[in-house]
C-alpha positions in Angstrom: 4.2 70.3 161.7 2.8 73.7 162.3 2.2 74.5 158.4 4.8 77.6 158.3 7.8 77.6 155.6 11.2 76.7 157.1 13.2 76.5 153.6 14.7 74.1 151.0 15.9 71.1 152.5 19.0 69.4 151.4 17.3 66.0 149.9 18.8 63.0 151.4 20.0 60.2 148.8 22.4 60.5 145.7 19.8 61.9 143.1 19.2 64.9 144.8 20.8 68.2 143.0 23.7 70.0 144.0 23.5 72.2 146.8 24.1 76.1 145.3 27.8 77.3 145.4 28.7 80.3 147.3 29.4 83.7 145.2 33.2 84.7 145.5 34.1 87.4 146.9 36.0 89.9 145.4 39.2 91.2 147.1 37.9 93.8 148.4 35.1 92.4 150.5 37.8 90.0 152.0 37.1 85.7 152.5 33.7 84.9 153.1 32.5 83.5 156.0 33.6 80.1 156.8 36.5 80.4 154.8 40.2 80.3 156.4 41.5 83.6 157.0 45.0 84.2 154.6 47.9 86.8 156.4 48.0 90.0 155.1 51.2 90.5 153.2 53.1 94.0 152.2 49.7 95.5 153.7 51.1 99.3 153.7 50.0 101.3 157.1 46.5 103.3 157.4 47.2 106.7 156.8 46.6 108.5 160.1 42.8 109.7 159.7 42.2 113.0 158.0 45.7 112.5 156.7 46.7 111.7 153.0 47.9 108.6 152.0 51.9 108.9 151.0 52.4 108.2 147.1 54.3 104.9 145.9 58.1 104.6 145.5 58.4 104.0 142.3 61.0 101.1 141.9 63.0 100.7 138.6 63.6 97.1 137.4 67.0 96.3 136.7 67.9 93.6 134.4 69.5 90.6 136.2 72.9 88.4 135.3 72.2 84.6 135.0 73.5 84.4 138.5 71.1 86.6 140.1 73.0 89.8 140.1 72.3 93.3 138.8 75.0 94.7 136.7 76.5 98.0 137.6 74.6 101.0 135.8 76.1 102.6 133.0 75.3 105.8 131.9 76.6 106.8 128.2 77.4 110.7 127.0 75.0 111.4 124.6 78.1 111.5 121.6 78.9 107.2 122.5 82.1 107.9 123.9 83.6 107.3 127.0 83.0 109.8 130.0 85.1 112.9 129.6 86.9 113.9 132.8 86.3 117.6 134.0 89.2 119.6 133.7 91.1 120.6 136.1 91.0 124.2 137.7 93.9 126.4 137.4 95.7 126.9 140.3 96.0 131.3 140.0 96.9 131.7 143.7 100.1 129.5 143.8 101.7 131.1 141.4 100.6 134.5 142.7 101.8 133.5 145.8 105.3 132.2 144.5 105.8 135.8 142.6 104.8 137.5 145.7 107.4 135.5 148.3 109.7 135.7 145.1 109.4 139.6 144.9 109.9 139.7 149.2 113.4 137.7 149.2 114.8 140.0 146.7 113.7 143.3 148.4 115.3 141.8 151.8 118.5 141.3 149.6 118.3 144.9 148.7 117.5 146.2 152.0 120.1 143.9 153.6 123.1 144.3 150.9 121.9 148.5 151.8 122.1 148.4 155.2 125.7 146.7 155.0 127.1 149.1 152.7 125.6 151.9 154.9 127.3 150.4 158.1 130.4 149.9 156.3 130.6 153.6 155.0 134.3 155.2 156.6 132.6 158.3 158.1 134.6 161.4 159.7 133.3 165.1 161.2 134.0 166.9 158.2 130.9 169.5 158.5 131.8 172.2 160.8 129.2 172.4 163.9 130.0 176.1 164.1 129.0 177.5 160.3 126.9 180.2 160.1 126.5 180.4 156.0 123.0 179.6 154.8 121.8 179.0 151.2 119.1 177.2 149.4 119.1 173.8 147.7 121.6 171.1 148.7 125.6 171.3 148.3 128.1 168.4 147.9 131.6 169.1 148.5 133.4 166.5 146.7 136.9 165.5 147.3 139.2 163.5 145.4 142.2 163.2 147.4 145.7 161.4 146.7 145.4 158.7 149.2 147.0 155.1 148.6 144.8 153.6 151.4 144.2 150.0 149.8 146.7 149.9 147.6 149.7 147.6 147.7 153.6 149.0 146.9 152.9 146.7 143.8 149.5 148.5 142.9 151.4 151.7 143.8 154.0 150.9 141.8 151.9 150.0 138.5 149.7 152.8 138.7 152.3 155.4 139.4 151.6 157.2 142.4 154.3 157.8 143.7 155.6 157.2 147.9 152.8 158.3 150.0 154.5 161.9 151.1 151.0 163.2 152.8 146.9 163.1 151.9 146.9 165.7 149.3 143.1 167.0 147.8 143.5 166.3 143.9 139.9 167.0 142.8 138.0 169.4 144.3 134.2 169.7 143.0 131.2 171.4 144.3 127.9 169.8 143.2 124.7 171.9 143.8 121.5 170.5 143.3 117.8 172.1 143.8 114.8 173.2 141.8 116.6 174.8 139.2 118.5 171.2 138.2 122.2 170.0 139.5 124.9 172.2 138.9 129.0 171.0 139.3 131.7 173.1 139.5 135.4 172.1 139.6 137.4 174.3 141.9 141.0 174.7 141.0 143.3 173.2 143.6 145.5 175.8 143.1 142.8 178.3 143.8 144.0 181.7 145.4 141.6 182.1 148.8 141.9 183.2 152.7 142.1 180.5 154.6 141.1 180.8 158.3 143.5 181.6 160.7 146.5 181.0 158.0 146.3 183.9 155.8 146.1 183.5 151.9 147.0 180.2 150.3 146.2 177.4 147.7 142.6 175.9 148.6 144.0 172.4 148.9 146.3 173.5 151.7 143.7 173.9 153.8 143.0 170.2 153.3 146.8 169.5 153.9 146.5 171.8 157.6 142.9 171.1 159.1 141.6 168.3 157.4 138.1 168.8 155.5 136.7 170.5 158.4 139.1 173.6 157.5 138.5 172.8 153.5 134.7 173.1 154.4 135.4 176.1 156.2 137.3 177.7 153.1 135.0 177.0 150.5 131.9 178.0 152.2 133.6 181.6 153.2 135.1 181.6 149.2 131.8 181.1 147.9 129.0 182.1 150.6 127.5 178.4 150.1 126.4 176.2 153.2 128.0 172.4 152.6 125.4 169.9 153.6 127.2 166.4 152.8 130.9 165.6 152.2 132.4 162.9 150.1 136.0 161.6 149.8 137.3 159.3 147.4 141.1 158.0 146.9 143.1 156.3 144.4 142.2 152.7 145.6 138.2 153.2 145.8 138.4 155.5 142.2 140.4 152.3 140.3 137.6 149.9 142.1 135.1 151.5 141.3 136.2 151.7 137.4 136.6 147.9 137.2 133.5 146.8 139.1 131.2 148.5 136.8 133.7 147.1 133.5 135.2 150.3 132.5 134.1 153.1 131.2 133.4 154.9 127.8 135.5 158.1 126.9 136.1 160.0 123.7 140.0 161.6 124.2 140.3 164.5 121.8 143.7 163.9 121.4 146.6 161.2 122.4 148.6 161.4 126.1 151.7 160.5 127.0 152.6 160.8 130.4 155.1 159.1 132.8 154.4 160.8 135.6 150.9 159.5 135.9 151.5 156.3 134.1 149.2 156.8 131.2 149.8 156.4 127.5 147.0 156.4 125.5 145.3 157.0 122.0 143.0 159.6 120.6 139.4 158.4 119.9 136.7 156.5 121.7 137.3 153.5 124.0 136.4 151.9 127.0 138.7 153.1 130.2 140.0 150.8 132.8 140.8 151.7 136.5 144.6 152.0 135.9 144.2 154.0 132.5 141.4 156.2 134.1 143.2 157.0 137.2 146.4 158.3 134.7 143.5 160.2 132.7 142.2 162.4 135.5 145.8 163.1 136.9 147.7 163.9 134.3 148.6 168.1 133.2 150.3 166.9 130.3 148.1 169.4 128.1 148.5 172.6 126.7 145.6 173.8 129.5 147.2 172.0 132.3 145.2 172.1 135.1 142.5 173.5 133.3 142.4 170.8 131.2 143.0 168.2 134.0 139.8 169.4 136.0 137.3 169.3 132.9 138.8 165.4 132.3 138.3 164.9 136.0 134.5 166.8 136.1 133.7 164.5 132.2 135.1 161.0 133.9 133.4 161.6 137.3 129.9 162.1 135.6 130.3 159.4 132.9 131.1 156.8 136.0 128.9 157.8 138.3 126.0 157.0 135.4 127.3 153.8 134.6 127.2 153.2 138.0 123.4 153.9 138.4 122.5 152.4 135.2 120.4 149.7 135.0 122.7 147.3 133.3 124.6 147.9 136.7 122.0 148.1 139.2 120.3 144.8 138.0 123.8 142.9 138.0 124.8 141.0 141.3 128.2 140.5 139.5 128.4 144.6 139.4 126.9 146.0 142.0 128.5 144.1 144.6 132.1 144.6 143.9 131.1 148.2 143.2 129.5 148.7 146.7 132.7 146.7 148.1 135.1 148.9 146.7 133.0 152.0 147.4 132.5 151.4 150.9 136.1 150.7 151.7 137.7 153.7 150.6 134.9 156.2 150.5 134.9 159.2 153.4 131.6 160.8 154.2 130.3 163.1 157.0 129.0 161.1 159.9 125.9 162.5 159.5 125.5 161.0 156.0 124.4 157.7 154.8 123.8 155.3 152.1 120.9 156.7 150.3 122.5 160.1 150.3 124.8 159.2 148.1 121.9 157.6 145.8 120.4 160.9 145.8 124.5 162.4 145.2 124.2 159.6 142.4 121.0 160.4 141.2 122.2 164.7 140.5 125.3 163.4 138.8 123.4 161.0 136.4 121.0 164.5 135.7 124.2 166.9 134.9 126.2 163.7 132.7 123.0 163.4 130.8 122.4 167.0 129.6 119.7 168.6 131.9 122.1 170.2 134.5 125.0 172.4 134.2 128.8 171.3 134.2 131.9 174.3 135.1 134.5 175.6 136.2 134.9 178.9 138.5 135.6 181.5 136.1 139.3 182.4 136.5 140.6 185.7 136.2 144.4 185.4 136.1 147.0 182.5 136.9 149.8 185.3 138.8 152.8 183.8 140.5 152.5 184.6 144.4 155.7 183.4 146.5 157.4 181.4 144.2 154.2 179.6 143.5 151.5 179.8 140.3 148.5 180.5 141.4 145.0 180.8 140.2 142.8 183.9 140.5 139.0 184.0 140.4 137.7 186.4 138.0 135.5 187.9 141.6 132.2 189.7 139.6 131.6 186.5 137.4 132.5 184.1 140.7 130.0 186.2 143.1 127.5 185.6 139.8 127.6 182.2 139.4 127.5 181.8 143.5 125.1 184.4 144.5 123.1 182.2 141.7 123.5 179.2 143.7 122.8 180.6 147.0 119.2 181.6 146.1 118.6 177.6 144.0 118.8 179.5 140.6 120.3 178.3 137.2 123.7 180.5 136.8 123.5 182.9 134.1 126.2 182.1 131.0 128.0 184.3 131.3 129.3 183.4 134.7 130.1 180.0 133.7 134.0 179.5 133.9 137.1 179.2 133.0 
């Protein structure tokens, strides 16, 4: 032995103490030397250095079922009761989208049911292509003639026309309208003017020579007006039109009774039909005779013509329809007219049968026998009045309002 320290040594033999115990560890300094190394287990990555280390997940801890399963989550409204379902949203643009597609079929109705009315207008060359009058506003020349065209021998028979011995002009009626409101004036048929090329005659013979084209002709040189549309109507189309829109509502001052035109009917107010209207505006079985027959004629023409564009009419498919049927088939424009100028012919008589235009007569100045025949005379100073009025689009003055 060299004499230097080397230690405690481990006694040999059963009495010796117990060697010291190594100190454990903690787990941070890891197993201690000699000591089995364990496998690290859910050891989370190192951070990459100068980085940050990523926070937990935070895991919730579900309560299990005996057989190992987690029961669904169930979340409760706050009030206990079950889950209220979110209502659902109002569908605007469908229905807007119905109206709308609604509101297009119906104006192609229109627009259709027009153009077929306008294609099936009868249309002749009534305006002359040679007239030199001018004048302001717009002038309707309106005919009523005594055609049967539609009628049966049965219909004829019933209504009391008579054989068909020629196309006669009944009615005759000037209708002016412009900015100083619609005026209409009934022109006598037996009205005393020159007719061109056949001397002096009843205005309606004109009609029965040339046609309208020498009716136009007379009327604008008797009254110095330009005609811009022309409309015809006979017996079969004015009965029509009467019972398509149902009748129509008149006041008769006093009872008729006339065999000639078929009628026989009662003083007081009552609702017209087509064969009791037709007798109405022909018969002269009145003390005024045809003075009296053309103010019946101008009162029934304005009272139908604003049933016709009323709405209770317009609106009604079960109106309208037959109306525009029985129109078109028996109506006569110019072939320069169409559909919507008779709206707007519609549209002035609807303004002088409700009060804000003016409804006459040419004032008359004698009713002289010339050839045989009565005549009637225009009273010349008041006519050239209420004309000259027209001419310039101005309201007549009164005292060139007829008879």
């Amino acid at each position: 032995m060299d004499g230097g320290y080397q230690g405690p040594t481990r006694p040999v033999g059963r009495g010796g103490p117990p060697p010291p115990q190594q100190q454990r560890r903690g787990p941070a300094q890891g197993p201690g030397w000699g000591q089995p190394q364990r496998p690290r287990q859910n050891v989370p990555p190192r951070p990459p250095q100068g980085g940050r280390r990523p926070p937990p997940a935070r895991t919730s801890v579900l309560p299990t079922t005996p057989a190992g399963d987690r029961p669904p989550v169930r979340f409760d409204p706050p009030g206990g009761g079950p889950p209220r379902r979110s209502p659902r949203p109002r569908r605007r643009g469908s229905w807007r989208r119905r109206i709308l597609a609604f509101v297009a079929v119906l104006l192609l109705l229109v627009i259709g049911f027009a153009v077929y009315l306008d294609v099936n207008l009868q249309r002749v060359d009534a305006l002359p292509a040679d007239s030199a009058t001018t004048s302001d506003g717009t002038n309707w020349l309106i005919v009523g003639s005594d055609s049967r065209a539609g009628l049966t021998d049965e219909q004829q028979q019933e209504l009391a026309t008579g054989g068909d011995v020629g196309q006669r002009t009944d009615t005759i009626m000037l209708l002016h309208s412009g900015s100083s409101g619609p005026v209409l004036v009934s022109i006598p048929r037996d009205s005393y003017v020159p007719i061109q090329g056949h001397g002096s005659g009843k205005i309606n013979a004109s009609y029965a020579i040339g046609g309208p084209q020498l009716l136009i002709e007379t009327v604008e040189a008797a009254t110095g007006l330009h005609i811009d549309h022309y409309a015809e109507i006979g017996f079969g189309g004015f009965v029509g039109a009467v019972d398509a829109v149902g009748g129509v509502d008149m006041c008769i001052p006093q009872a008729i009774k006339d065999p000639k035109a078929g009628l026989d009917i009662k003083a007081g107010c009552q609702e017209l039909d087509g064969g009791t209207a037709l007798g109405y505006v022909r018969t002269r079985a009145t003390a005024g005779s045809d003075f009296d027959r053309v103010a019946r004629q101008r009162a029934f023409l304005s009272a139908l013509i604003s049933k016709a564009t009323s709405p209770a009419t317009l609106l009604n498919p079960f109106r309208i329809v037959p109306l525009g049927t029985a129109m078109t088939g028996t109506i006569t424009v110019d072939s320069s007219d169409h559909i919507w100028n008779l709206a707007s012919l519609g549209l002035s008589m609807r303004g002088v049968s409700g009060g804000d235009g003016v409804a006459t007569t040419v004032p008359v100045g004698g009713t002289p026998t010339i050839g045989g025949e009565s005549v009637v005379r225009w009273d010349r100073t008041r006519a050239q009045a209420l004309f000259g009025a027209l001419a310039k689009d101005e309201a007549p003055p009164k005292n060139a309002l007829g008879p």
